[in-house]
gemmi code that builds the backbone of each chain (N, CA, C; Angstrom):
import gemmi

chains = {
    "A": [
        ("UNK", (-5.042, 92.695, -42.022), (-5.441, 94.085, -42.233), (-4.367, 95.038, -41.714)),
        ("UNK", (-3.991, 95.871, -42.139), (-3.211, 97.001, -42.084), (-3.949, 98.350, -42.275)),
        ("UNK", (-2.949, 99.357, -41.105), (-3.522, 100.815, -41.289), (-2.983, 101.735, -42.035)),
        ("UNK", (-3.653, 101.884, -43.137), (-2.623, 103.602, -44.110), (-2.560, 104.248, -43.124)),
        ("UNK", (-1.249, 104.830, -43.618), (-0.283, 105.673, -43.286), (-0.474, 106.570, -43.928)),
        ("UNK", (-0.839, 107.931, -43.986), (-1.067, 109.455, -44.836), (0.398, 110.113, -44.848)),
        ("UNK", (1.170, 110.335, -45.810), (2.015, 111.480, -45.562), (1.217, 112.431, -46.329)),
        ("UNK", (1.993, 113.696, -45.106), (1.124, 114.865, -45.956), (2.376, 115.889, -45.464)),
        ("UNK", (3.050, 116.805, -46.159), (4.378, 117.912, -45.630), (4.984, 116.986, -44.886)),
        ("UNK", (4.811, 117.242, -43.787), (5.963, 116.905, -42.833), (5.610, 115.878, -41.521)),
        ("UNK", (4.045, 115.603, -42.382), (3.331, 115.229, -41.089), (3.082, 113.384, -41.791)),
        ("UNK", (2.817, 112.801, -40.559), (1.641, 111.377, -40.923), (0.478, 111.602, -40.485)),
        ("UNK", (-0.634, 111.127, -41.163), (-1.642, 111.170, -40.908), (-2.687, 109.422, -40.707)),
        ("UNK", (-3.108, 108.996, -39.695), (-3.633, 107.773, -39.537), (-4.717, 108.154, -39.070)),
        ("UNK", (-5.821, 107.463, -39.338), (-7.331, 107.619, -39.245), (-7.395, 106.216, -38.601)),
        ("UNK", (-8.022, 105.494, -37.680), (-8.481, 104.306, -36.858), (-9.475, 104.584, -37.086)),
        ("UNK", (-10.070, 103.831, -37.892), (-11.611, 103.968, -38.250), (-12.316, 102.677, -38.086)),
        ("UNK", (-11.844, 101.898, -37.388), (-12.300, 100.538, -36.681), (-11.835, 100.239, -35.490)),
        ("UNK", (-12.634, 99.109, -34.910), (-11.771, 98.397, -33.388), (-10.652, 97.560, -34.232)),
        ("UNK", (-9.737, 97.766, -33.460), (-8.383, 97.091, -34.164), (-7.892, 95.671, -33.534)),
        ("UNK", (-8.168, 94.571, -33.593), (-7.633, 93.466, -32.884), (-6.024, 94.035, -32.886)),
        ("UNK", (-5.613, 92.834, -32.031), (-4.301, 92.744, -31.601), (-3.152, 92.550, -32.498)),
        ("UNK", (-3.731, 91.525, -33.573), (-2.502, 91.303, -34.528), (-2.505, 92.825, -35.157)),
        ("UNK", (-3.444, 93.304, -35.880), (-3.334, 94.789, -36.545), (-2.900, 96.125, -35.554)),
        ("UNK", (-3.151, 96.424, -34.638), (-2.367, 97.020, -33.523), (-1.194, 96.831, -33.762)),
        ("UNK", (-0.398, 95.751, -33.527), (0.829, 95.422, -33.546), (1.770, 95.876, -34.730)),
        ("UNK", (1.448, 95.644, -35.492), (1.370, 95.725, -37.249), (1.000, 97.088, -37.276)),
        ("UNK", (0.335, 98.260, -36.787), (0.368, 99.247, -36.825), (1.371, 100.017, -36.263)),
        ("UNK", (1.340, 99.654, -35.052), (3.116, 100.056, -34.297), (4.230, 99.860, -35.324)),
        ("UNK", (4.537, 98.852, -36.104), (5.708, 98.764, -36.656), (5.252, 99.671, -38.130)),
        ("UNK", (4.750, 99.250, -38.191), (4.549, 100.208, -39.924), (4.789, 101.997, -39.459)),
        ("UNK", (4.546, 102.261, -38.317), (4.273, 103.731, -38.215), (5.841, 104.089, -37.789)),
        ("UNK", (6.446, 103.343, -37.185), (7.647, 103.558, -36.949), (8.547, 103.581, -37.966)),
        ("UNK", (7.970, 102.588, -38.919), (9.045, 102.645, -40.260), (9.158, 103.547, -41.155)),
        ("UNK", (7.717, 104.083, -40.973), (7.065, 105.138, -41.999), (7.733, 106.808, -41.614)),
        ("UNK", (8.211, 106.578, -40.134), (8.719, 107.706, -39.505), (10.150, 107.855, -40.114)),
        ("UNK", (10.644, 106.623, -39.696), (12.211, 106.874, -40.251), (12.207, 106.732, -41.854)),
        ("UNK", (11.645, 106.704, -42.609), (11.557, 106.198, -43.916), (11.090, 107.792, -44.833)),
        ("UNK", (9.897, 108.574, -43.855), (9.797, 109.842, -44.769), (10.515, 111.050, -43.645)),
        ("UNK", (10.984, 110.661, -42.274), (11.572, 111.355, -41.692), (10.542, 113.249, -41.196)),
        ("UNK", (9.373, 111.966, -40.877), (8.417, 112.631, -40.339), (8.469, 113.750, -39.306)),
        ("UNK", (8.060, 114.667, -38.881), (8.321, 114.929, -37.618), (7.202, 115.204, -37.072)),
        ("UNK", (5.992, 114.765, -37.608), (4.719, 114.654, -36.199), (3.898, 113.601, -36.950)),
        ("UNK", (3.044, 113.526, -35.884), (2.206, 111.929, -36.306), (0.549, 112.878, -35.749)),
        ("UNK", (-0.247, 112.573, -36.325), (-1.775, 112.606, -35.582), (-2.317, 111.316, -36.004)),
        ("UNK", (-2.895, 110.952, -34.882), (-3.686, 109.847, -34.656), (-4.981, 110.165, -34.383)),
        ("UNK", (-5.678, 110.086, -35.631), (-7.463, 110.071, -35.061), (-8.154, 108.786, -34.770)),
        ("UNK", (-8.633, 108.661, -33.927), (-9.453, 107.470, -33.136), (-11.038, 107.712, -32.757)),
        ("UNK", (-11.164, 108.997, -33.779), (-13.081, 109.359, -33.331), (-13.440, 108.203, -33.667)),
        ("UNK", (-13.629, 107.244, -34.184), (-14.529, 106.223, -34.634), (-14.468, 104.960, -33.815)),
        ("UNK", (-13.381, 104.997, -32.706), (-13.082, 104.505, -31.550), (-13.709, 104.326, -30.552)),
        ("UNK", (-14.891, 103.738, -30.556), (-16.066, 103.541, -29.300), (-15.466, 103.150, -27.744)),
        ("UNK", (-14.298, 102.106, -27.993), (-13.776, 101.105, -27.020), (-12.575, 100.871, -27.358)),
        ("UNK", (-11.652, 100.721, -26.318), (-10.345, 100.686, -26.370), (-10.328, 99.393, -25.003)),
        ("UNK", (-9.420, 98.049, -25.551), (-9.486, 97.334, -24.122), (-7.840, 97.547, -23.868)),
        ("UNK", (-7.313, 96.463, -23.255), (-6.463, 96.849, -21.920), (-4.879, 97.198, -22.781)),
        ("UNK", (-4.795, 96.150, -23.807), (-3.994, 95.863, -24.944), (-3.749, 96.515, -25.978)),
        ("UNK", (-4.810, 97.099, -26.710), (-4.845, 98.413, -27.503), (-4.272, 99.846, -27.046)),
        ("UNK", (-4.883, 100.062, -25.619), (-4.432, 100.947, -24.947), (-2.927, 100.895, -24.464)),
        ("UNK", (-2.568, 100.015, -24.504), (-0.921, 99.574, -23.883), (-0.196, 100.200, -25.593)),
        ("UNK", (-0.699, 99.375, -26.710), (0.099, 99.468, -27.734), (-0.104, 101.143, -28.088)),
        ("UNK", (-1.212, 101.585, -27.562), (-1.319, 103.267, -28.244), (-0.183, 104.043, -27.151)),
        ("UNK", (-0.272, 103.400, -26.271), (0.645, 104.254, -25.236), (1.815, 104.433, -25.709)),
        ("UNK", (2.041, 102.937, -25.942), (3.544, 102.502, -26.590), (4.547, 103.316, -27.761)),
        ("UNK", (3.287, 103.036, -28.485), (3.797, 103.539, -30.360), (3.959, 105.329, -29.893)),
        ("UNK", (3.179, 105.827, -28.599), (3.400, 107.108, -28.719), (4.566, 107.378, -28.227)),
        ("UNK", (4.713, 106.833, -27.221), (6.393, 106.711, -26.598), (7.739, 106.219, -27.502)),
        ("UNK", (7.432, 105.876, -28.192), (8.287, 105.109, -29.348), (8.661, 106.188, -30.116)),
        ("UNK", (7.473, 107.003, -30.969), (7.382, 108.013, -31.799), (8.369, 109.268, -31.512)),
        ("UNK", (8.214, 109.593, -30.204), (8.939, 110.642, -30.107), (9.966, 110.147, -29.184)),
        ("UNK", (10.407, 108.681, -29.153), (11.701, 108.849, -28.987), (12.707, 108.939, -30.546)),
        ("UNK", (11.677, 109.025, -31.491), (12.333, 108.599, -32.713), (12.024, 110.181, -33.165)),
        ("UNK", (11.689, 111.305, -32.542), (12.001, 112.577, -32.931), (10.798, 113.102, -33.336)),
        ("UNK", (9.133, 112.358, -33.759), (8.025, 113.128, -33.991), (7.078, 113.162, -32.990)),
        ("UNK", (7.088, 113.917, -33.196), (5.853, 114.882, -32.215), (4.635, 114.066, -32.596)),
        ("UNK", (3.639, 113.966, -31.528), (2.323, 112.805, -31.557), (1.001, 113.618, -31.136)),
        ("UNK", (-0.055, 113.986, -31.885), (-0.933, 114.778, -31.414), (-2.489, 113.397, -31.819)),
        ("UNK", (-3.186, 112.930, -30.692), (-4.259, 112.026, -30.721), (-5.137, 113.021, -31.178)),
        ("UNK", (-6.447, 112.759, -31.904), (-7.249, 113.290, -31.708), (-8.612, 112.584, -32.007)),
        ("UNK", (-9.822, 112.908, -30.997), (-10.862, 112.459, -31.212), (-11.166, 111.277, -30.339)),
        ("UNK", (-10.208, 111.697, -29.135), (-10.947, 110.842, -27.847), (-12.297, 110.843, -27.454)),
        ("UNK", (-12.905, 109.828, -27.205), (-14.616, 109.210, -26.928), (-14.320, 109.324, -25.270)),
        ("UNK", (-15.693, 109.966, -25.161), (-15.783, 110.086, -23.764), (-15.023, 108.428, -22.975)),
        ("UNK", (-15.721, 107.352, -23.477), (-15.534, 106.091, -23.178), (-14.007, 105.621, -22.978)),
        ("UNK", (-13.188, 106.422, -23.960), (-11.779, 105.852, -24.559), (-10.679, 106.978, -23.325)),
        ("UNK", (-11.529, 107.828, -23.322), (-11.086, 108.328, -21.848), (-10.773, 108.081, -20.928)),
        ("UNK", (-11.844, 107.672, -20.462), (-12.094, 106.443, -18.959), (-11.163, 105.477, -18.837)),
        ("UNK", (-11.678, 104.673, -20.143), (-10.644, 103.706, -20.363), (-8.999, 103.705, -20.015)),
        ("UNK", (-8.570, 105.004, -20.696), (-7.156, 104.919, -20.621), (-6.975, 105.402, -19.084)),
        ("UNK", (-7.723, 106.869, -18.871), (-7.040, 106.823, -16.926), (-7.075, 105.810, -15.826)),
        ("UNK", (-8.068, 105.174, -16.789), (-8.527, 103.870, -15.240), (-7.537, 102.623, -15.490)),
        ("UNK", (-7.092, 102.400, -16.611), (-5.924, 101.427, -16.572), (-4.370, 102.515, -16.822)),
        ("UNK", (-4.667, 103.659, -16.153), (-3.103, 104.749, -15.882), (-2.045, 104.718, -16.805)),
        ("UNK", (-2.902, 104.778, -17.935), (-2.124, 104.784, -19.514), (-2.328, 106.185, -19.358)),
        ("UNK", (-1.240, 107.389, -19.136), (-1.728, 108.752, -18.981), (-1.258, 109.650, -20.303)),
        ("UNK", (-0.808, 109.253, -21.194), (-0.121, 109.568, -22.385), (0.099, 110.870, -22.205)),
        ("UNK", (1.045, 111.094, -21.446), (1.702, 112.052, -21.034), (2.566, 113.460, -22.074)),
        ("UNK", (2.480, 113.928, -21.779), (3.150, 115.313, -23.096), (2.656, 114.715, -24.116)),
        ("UNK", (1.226, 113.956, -24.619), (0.992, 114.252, -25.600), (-0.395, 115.235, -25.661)),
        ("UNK", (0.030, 115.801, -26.975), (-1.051, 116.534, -27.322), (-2.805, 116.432, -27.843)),
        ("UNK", (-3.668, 116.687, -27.487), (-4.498, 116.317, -28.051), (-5.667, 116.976, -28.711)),
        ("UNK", (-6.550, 116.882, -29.793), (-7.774, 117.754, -29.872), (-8.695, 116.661, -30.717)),
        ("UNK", (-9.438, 117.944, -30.881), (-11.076, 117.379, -31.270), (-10.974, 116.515, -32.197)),
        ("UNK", (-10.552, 117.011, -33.300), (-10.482, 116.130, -34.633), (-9.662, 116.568, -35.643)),
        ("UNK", (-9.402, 115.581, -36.562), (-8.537, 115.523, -37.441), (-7.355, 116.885, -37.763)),
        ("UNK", (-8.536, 117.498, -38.332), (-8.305, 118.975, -38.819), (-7.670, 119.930, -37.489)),
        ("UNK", (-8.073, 120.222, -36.316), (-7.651, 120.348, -35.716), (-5.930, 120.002, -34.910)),
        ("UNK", (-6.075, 118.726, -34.736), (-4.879, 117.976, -34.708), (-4.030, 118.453, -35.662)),
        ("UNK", (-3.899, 119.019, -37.110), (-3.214, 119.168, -37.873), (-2.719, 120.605, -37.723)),
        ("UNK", (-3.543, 121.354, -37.208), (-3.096, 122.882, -37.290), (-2.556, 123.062, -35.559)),
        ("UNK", (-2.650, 121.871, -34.833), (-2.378, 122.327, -33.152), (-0.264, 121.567, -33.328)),
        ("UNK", (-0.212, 120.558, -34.486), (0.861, 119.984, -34.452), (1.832, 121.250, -35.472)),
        ("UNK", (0.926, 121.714, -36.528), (1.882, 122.495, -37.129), (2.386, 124.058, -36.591)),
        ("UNK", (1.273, 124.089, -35.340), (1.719, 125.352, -34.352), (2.862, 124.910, -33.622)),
        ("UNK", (2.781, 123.258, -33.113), (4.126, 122.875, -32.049), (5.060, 122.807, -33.316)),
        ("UNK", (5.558, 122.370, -34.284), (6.388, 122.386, -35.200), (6.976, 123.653, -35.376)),
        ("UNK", (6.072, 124.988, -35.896), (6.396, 126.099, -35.762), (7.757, 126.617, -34.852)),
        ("UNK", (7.460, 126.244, -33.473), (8.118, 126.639, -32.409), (9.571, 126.413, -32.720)),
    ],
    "B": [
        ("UNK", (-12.211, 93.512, -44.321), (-11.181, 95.030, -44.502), (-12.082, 96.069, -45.339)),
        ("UNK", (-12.002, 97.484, -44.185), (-12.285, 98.658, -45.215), (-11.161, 99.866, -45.149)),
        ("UNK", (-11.213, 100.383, -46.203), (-10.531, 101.242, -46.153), (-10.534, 102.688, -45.958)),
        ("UNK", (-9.656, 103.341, -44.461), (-10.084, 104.570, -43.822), (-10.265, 105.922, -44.780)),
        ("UNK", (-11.111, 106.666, -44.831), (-11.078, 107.746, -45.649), (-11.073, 108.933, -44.841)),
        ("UNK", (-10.544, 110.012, -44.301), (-9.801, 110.803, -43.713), (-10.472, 112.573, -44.377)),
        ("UNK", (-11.399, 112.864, -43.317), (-11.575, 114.058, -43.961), (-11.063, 115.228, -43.311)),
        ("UNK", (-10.740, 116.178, -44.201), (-9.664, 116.914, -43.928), (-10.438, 118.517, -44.591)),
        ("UNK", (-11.159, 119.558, -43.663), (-11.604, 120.569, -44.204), (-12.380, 120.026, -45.032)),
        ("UNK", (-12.511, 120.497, -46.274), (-13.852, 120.111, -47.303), (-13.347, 118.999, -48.092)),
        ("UNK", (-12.302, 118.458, -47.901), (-11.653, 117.093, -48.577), (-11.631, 115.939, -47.892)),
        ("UNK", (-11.921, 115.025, -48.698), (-11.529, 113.796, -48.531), (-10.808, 112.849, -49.098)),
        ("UNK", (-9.791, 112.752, -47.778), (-8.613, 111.434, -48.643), (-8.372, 110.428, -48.227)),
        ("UNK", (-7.996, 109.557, -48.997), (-8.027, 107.871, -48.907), (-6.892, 107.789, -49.953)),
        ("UNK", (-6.180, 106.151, -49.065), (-5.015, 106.493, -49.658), (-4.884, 104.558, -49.715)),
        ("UNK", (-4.695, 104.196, -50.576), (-5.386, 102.838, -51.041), (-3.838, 102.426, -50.682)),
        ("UNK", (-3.353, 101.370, -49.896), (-1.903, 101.075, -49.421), (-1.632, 100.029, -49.406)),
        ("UNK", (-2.631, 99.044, -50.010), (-2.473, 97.184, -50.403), (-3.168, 97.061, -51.538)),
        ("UNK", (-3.116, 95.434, -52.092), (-3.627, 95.301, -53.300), (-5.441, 95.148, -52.924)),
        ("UNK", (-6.073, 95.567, -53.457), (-7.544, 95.677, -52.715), (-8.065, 94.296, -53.455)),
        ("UNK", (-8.822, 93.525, -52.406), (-9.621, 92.824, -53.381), (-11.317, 93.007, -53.728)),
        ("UNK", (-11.819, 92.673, -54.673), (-13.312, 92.629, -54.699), (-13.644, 92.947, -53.740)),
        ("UNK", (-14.078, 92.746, -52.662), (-15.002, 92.726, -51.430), (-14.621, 94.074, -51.448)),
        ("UNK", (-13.079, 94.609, -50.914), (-12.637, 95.533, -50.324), (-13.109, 96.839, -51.070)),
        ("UNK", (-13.150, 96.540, -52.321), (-13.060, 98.088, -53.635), (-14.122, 98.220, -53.740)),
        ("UNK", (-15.200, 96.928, -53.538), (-16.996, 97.545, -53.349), (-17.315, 98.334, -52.527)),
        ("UNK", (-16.760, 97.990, -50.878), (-17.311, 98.553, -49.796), (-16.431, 100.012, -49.633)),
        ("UNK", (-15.098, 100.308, -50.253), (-14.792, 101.107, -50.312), (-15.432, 102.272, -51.487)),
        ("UNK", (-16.642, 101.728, -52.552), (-17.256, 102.162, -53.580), (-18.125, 103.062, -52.794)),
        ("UNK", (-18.644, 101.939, -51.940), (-20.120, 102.501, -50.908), (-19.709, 103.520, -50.076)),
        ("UNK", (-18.331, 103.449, -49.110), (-18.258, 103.658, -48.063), (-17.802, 105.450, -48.368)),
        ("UNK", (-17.238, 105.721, -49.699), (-16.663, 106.629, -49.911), (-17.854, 107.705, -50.569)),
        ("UNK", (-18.792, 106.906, -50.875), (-20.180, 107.661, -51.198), (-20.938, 108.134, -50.385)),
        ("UNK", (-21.171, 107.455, -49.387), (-21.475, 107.739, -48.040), (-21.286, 108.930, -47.066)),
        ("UNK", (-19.325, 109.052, -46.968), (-19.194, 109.596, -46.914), (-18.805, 111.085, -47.177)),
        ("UNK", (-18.728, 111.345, -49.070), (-19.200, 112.706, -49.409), (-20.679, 113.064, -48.820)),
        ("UNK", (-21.469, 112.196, -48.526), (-22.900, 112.381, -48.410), (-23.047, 113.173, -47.396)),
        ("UNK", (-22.098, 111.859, -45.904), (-22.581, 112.843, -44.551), (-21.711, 114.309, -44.627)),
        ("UNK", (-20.409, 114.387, -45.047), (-19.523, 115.274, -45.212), (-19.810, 116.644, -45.851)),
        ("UNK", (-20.113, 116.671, -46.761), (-20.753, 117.792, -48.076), (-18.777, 117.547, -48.563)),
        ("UNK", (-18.458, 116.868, -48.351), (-16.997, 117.322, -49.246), (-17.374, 117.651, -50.316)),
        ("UNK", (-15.977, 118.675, -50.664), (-16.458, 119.445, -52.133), (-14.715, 118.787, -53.314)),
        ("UNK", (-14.235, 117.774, -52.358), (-13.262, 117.073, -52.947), (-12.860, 115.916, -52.603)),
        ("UNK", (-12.219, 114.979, -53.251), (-11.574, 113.880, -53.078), (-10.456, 113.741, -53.458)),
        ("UNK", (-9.386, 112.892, -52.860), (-8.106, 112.461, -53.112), (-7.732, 111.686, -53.172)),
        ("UNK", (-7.348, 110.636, -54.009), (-7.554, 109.171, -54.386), (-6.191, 109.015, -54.260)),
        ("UNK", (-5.134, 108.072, -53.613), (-3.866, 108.346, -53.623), (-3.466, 106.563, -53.736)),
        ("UNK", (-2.943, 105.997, -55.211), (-2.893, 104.778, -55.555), (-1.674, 104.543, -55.379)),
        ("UNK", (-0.470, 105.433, -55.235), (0.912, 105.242, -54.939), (1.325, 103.749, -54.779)),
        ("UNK", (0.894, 103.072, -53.819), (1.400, 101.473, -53.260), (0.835, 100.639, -54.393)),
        ("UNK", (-0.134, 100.787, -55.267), (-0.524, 99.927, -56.180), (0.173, 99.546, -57.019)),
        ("UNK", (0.995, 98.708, -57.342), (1.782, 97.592, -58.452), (1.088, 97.491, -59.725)),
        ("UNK", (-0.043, 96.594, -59.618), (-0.763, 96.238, -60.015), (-2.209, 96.424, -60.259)),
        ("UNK", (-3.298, 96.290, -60.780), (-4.466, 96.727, -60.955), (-5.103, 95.664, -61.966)),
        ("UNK", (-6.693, 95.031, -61.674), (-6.862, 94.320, -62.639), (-8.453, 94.795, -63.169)),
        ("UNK", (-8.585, 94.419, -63.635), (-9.931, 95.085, -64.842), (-10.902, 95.025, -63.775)),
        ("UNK", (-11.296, 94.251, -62.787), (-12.671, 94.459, -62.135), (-12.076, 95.603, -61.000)),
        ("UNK", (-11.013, 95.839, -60.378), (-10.809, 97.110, -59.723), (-10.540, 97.872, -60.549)),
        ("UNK", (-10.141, 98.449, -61.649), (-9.934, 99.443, -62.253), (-11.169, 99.717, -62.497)),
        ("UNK", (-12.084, 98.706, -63.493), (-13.865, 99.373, -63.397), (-14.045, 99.586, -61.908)),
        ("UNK", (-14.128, 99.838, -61.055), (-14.490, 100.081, -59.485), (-14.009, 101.628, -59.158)),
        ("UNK", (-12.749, 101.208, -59.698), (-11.791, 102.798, -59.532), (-12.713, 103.856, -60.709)),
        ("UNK", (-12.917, 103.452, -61.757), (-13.641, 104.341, -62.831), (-15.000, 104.810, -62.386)),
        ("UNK", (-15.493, 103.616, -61.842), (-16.948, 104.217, -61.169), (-17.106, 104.952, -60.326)),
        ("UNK", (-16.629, 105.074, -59.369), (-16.633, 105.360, -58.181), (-16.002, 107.241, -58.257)),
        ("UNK", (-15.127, 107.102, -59.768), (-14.935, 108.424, -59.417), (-15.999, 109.267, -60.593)),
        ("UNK", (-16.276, 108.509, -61.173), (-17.898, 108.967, -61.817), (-18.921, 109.494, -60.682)),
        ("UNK", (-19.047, 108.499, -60.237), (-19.979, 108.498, -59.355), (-20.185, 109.847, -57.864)),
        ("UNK", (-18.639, 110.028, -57.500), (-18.210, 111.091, -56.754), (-18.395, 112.623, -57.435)),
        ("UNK", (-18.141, 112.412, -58.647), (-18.452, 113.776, -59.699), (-20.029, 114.138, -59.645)),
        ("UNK", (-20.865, 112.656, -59.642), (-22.234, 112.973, -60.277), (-22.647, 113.479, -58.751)),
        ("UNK", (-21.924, 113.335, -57.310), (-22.585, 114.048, -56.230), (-21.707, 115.342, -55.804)),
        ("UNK", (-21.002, 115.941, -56.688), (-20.775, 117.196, -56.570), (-19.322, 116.897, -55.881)),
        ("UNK", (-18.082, 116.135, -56.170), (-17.229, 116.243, -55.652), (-16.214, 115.926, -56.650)),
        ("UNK", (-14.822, 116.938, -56.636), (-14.233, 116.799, -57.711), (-13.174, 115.481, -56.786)),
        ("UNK", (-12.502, 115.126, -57.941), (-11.584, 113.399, -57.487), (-10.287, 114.266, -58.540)),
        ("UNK", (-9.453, 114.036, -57.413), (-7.887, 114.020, -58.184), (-7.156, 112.203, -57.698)),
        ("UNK", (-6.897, 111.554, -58.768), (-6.448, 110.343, -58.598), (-4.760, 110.802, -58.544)),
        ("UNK", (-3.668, 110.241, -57.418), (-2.984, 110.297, -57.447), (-1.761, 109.350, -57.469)),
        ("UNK", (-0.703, 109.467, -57.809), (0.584, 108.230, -57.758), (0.269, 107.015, -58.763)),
        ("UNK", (-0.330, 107.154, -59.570), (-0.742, 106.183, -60.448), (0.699, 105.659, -61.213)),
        ("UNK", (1.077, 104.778, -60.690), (2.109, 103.970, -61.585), (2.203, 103.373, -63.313)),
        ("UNK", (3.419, 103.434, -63.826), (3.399, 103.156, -65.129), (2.465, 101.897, -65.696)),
        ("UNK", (2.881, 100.745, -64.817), (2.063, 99.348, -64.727), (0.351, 99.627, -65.037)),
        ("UNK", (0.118, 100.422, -63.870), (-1.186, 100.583, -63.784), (-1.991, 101.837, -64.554)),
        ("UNK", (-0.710, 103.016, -65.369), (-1.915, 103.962, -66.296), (-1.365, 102.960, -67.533)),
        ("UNK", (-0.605, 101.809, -67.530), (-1.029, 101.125, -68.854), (-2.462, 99.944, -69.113)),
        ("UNK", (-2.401, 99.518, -67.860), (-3.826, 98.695, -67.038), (-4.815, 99.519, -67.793)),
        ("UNK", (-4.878, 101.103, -67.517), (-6.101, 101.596, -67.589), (-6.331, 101.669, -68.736)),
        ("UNK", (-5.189, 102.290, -69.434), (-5.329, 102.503, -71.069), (-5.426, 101.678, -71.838)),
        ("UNK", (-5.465, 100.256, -71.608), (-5.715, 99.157, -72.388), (-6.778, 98.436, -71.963)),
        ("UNK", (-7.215, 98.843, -70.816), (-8.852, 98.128, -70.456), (-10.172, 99.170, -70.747)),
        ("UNK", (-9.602, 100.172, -71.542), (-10.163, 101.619, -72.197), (-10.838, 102.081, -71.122)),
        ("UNK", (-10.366, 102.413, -69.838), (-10.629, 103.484, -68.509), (-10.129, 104.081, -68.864)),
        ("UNK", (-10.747, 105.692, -69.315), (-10.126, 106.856, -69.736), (-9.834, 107.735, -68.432)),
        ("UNK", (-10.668, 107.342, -67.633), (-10.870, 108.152, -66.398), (-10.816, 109.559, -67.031)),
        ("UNK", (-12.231, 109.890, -67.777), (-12.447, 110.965, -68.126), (-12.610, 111.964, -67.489)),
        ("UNK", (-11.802, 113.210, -67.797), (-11.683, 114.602, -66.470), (-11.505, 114.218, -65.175)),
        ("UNK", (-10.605, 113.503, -65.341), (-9.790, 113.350, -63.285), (-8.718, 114.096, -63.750)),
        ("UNK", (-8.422, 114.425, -62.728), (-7.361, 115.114, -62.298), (-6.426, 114.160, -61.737)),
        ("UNK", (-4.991, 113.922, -62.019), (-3.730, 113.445, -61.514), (-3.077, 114.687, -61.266)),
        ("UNK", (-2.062, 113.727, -60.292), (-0.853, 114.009, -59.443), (-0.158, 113.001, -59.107)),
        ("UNK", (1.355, 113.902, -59.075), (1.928, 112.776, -58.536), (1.804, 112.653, -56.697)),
        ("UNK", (1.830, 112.895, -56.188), (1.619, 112.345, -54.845), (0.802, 113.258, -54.563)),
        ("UNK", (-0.081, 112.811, -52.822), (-1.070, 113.186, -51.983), (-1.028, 114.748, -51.922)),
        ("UNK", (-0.288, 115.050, -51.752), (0.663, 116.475, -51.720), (0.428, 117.645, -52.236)),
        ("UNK", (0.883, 116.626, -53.788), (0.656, 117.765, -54.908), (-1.077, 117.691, -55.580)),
        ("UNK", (-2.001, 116.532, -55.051), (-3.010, 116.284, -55.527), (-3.795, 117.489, -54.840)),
        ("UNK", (-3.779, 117.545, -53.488), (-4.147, 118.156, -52.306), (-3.971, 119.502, -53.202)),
        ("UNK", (-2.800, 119.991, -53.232), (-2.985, 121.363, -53.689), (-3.709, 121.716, -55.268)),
        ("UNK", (-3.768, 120.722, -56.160), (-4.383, 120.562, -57.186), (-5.967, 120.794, -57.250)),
        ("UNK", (-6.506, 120.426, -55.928), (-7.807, 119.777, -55.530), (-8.284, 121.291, -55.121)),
        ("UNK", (-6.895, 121.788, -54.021), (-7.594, 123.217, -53.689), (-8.099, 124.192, -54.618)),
        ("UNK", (-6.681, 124.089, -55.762), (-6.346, 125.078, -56.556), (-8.278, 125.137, -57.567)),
        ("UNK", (-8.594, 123.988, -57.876), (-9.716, 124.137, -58.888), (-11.187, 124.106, -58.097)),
        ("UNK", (-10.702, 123.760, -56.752), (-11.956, 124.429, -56.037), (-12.061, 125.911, -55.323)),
        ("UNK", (-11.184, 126.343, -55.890), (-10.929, 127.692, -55.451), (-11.324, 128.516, -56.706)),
        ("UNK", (-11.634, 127.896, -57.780), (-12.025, 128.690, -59.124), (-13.644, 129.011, -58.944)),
    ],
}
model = gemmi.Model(1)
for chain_id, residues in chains.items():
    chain = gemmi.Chain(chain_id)
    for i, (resn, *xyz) in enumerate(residues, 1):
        res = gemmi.Residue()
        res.name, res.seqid = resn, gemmi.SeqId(i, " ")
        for name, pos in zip(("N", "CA", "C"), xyz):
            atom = gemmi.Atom()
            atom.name, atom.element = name, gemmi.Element(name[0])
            atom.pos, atom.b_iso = gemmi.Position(*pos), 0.0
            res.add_atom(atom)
        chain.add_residue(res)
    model.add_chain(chain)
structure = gemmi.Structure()
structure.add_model(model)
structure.setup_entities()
């Protein structure tokens, strides 16, 4: 299983609309990276509302791919953290640091095309 | 495997990025009905770009489904439809009567606005 990738302007758009085992995680990291240098993206939103649970591994690879992303020049806005997926990430000190985040989708899209703006 | 559908303001898009099989193009039949339901979307964006190929029981799936999205009040712009596959359609007599094409997500998106804005 693999995750579409949305281009939309200037942006990617990924929806996680399941728990993602490990092999597809993985496989999501690389596809999103390719997809970056390939349409020469410059922001990514990641929605994860449908994201009940995040374990130790998922959370490592979301940390990851975000750190990855903008060393590769796009801007990363999550959106649609679960109270649960919260917890999760401060309590194993995944702090995803300078990234941006909001409610949902739509949101995420107009908070990344305000940082783009700049 | 299902496939994520991404709502965006009063649209919804899904962006089909492997070869789907049976199982996948049913539950994506259901899942996309569903969700005009909980949504009220007043559009859809069907974006086939990665598709090669297409064979008569997904193309009837693809035909229904955007019947079916019309008969609950949501217009469908099918997009990126490859040469391979609008010859698939035209010879398995899927007229895909009154859809709307585009060539990419992009230009469907603004297509989608443009006639729900009439």
């Amino acid at each position: 299983m693999r995750i579409p990738i949305l281009k939309l302007y200037e942006c990617l758009l990924v929806s996680i609309q399941w728990e993602l085992d490990d092999q597809t995680a993985l496989q999501f990291q690389e596809d999103l990276l390719h997809k970056i240098h390939e349409t020469n993206a410059r922001g990514v939103v990641i929605d994860i509302t449908s994201i009940d649970f995040i374990d130790s591994f998922i959370a490592k690879v979301l940390g990851d791919v975000i750190e990855m992303s903008k060393l590769m020049g796009a801007k990363v806005v999550v959106t649609g953290i679960r109270p649960a997926v919260a917890i999760t990430l401060i309590e194993l000190g995944i702090r995803l640091e300078d990234v941006s985040t909001a409610l949902d989708l739509e949101k995420g899209l107009e908070k990344l095309q305000q940082e783009l703006g700049d």
